[in-house]
N, C-alpha and C positions, 0 to 999 in steps of 0.2 A: 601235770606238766604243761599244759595247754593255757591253763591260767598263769602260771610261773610265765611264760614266753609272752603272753597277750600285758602282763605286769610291764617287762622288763621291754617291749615296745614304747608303752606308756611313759615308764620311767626319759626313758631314751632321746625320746619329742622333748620332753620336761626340760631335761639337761640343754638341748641343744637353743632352749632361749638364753643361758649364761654363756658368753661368747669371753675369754682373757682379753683385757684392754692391752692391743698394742702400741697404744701411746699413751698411755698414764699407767695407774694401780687400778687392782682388783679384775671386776668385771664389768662386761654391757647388757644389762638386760633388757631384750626384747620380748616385749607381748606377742605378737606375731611378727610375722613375715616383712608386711608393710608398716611397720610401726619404728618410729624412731628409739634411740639405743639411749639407758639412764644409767647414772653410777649405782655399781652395785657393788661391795666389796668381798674377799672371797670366801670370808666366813658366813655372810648373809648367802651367797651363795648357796656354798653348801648344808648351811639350815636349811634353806625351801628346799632340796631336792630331798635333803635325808626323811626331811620332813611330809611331804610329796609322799616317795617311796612308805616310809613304815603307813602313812592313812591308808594308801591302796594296797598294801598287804595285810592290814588289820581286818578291813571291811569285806576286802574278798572272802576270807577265810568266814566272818560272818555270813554272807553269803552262803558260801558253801554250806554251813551249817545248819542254815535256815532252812535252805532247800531238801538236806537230807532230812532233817527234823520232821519239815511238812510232807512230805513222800510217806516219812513211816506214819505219821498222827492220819493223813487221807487213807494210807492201808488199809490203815486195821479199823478206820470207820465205815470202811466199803466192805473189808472181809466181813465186820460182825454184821453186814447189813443193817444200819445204823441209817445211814445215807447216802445216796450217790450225787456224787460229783460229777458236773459237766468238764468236757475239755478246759469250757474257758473258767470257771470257777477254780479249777486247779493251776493254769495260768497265773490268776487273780490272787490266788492264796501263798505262789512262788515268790510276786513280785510284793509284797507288800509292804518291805523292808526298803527297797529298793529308790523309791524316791528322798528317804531319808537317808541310805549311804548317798548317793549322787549329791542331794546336798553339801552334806560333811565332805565328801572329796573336793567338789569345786570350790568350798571354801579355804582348804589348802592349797589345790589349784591358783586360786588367785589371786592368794597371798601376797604374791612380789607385786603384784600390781600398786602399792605400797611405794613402791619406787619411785613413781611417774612422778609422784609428789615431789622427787629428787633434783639434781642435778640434771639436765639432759647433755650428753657428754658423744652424741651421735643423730646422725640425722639415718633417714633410708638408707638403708643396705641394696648394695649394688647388684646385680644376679651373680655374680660370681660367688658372692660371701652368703645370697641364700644358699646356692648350688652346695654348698658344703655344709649349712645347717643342714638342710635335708639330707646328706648324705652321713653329717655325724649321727643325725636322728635313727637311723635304721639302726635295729637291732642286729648286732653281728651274730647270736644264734641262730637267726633266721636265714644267714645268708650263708652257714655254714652248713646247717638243714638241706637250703636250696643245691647248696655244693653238692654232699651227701646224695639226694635224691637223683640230681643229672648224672652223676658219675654210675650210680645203681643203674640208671633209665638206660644209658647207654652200653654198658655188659649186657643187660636184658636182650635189648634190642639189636646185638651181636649176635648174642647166643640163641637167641629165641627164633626157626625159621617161621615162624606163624605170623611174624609180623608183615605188614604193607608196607613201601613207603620208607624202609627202614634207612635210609640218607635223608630222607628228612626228617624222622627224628631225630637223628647222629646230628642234624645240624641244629635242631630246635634246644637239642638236652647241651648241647656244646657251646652255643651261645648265652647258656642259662650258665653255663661254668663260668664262662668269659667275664660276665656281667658279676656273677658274686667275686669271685677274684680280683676285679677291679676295684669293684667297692670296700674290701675289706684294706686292701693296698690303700686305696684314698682315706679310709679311716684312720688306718695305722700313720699315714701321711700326715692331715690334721692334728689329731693325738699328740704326735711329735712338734709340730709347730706350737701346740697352744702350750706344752711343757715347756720349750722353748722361751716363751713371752713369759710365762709367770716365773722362770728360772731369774731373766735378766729383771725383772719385777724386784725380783727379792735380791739384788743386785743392789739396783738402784735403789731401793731404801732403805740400804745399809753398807758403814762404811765397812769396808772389809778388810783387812792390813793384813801383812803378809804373818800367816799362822805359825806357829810354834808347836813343838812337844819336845818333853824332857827326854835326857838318852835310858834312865831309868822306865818311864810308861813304855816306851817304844821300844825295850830290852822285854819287858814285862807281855808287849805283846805281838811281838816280832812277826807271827802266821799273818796275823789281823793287816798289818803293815806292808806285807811283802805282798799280799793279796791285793792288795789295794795299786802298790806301784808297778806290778807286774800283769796288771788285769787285762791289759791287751796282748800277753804273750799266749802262745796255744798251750792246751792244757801238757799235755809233753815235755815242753819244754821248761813250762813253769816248776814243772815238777824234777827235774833234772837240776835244775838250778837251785831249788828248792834243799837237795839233797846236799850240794857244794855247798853251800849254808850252814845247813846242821853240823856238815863235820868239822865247822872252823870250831876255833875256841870260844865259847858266847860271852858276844860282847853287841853293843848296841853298832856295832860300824861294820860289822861281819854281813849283815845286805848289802851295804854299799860297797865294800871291797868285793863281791864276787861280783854283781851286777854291772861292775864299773872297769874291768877288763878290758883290754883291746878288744875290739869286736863283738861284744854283745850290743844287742838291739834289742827293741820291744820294752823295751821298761824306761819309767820317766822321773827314773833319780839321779844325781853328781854328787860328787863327791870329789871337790877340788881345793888346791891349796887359796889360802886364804890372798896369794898379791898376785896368785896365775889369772889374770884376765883373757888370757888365750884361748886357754882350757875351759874357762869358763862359758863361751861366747863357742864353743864346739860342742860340749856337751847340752847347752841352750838348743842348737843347730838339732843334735841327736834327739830330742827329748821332743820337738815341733817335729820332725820327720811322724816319729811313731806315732804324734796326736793329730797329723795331718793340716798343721798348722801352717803358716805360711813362715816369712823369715823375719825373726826377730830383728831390729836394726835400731842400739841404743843410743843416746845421743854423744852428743860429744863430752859432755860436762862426765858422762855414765865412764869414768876412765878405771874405777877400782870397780872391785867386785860386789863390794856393799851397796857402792850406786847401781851396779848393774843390775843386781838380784832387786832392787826396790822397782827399778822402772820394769822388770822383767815380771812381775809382779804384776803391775797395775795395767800394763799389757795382757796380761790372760785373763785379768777380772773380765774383758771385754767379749774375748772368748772365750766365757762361760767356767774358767779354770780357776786355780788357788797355789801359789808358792807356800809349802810347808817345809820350816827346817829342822831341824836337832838343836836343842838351847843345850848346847855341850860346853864351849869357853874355850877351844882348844884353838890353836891357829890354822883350821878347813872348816870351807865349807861342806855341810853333809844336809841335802835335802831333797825333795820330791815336788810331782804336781799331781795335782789331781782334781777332778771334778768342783767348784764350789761345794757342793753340796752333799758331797760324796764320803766326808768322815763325821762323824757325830763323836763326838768326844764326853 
């Protein structure tokens, strides 16, 4: 367990020299701390790290093995009285492997350095953007341990009257809460930022047009669908709604006629006639509400609905979204939004 944790430390530092480019593609790789940032792309990326992680779980496990190996072979040449071993010749006989994995790791290790040869696409990092390497560095087992332990220390140290002092440990173990709770909070922070940057990454290098599915796939897989447009309602309610659904007669527009009621909320599909521009530009209104969007505002050319649904489109690509409709032929429109990257077809 102890090596697993001490691995996934290591691993953790590794990761945190790939920083997402927020102004171009891919990645910044940094050598260190004070070293200027080089293009890295995401798949070179994630080679060195995968790459990184299996050498230092290969050799560990060597390691390990070496070391039980030699403990039994020293045994049983001490139990037959064969020969005795000194403290440090036992030492000696642990590590002997050990300069040749360190080798083989730091040659992994320093693999991306490969890069510098690169593009340099960053100069020094500011302390703000260390301040966060470091802090995506930590291993969040470790801080979840530390949580673990304070929270123990501190029932202990309630319950227990033997203790001294017991308001300053209550303050010492409380502060150690304080400190992992935050740090897990700024990871989870980061995390979302750098998804964020490679989201619009994969954006920008690609043109994205407003998606399509037949009423037949979308009949065929209606659960799959309604999960997807409904995924910010609570589970209740989803499920309630869910049920109005099933009892209609099945057809591919029976989500959208239940969904599309006076006064339902939380789902971010229309279903409007093909010249109601009204309707359209209210249901747009309802659909930003739930995704916490701001107000859509088409231009003026945008006067039909086919203009509207195209700029309304190219509007969410910005916000990270996708217009998907129903290639049906009939005179409504019937469609949904959803995440860019949120359906795999």
């Amino acid at each position: 367990m102890r090596i697993s944790i001490l691995r996934e430390n290591l691993v953790n530092r590794y990761k945190a020299k790939f920083t997402p480019n927020p102004k171009g593609k891919g990645y910044v790789f940094y050598a260190t701390e004070s070293s200027n940032g080089y293009e890295c792309s995401e798949q070179q990326a994630q080679e060195y790290i995968d790459s990184y992680a299996r050498t230092l779980k290969k050799y560990s496990r060597i390691m390990i093995v070496w070391i039980i190996l030699a403990a039994i072979a020293m045994g049983m040449i001490q139990g037959f009285k064969i020969y005795v071993f000194s403290k440090f010749e036992m030492v000696l006989y642990f590590i002997i492997p050990l300069p040749i994995v360190v080798a083989r790791v730091m040659r992994v290790y320093n693999a991306p350095k490969a890069l510098e040869r690169g593009k340099q696409i960053s100069g020094i990092r500011d302390q703000k953007a260390i301040a966060k390497a470091r802090i995506k560095s930590m291993n969040p087992s470790m801080l979840y341990v530390t949580l673990g332990v304070s929270i123990i220390g501190i029932c202990s140290t309630i319950l227990n009257d033997e203790f001294q002092n017991k308001l300053l440990y209550i303050l010492i173990f409380s502060g150690l809460i304080a400190f992992a709770m935050y740090m897990l909070w700024q990871q989870r922070k980061i995390a979302n930022e750098e998804v964020e940057i490679l989201d619009q990454q994969k954006i920008n290098a690609s043109d994205i047009g407003m998606q399509y599915v037949t009423e037949d796939f979308f009949d065929q897989n209606e659960p799959f669908f309604f999960e997807k447009i409904t995924q910010l309602m609570s589970k209740r309610k989803r499920a309630n709604f869910w049920e109005k659904v099933t009892g209609l007669e099945r057809s591919y527009v029976r989500v959208f006629e239940v969904l599309n009621e006076r006064g339902v909320t939380g789902h971010t599909s229309y279903m409007v006639d093909w010249k109601d521009a009204e309707t359209m530009l209210f249901m747009i209104g309802k659909i930003n509400k739930t995704l916490e969007l701001e107000e859509f505002k088409p231009s003026n050319v945008a006067s039909t609905n086919d203009h509207i649904l195209e700029e309304y489109h190219m509007w969410l690509l910005k916000k990270g979204y996708c217009l998907w409709q129903i290639d049906h032929g009939a005179d409504f429109y019937a469609g949904f939004v959803v995440k860019i990257f949120d359906i795999q077809l």
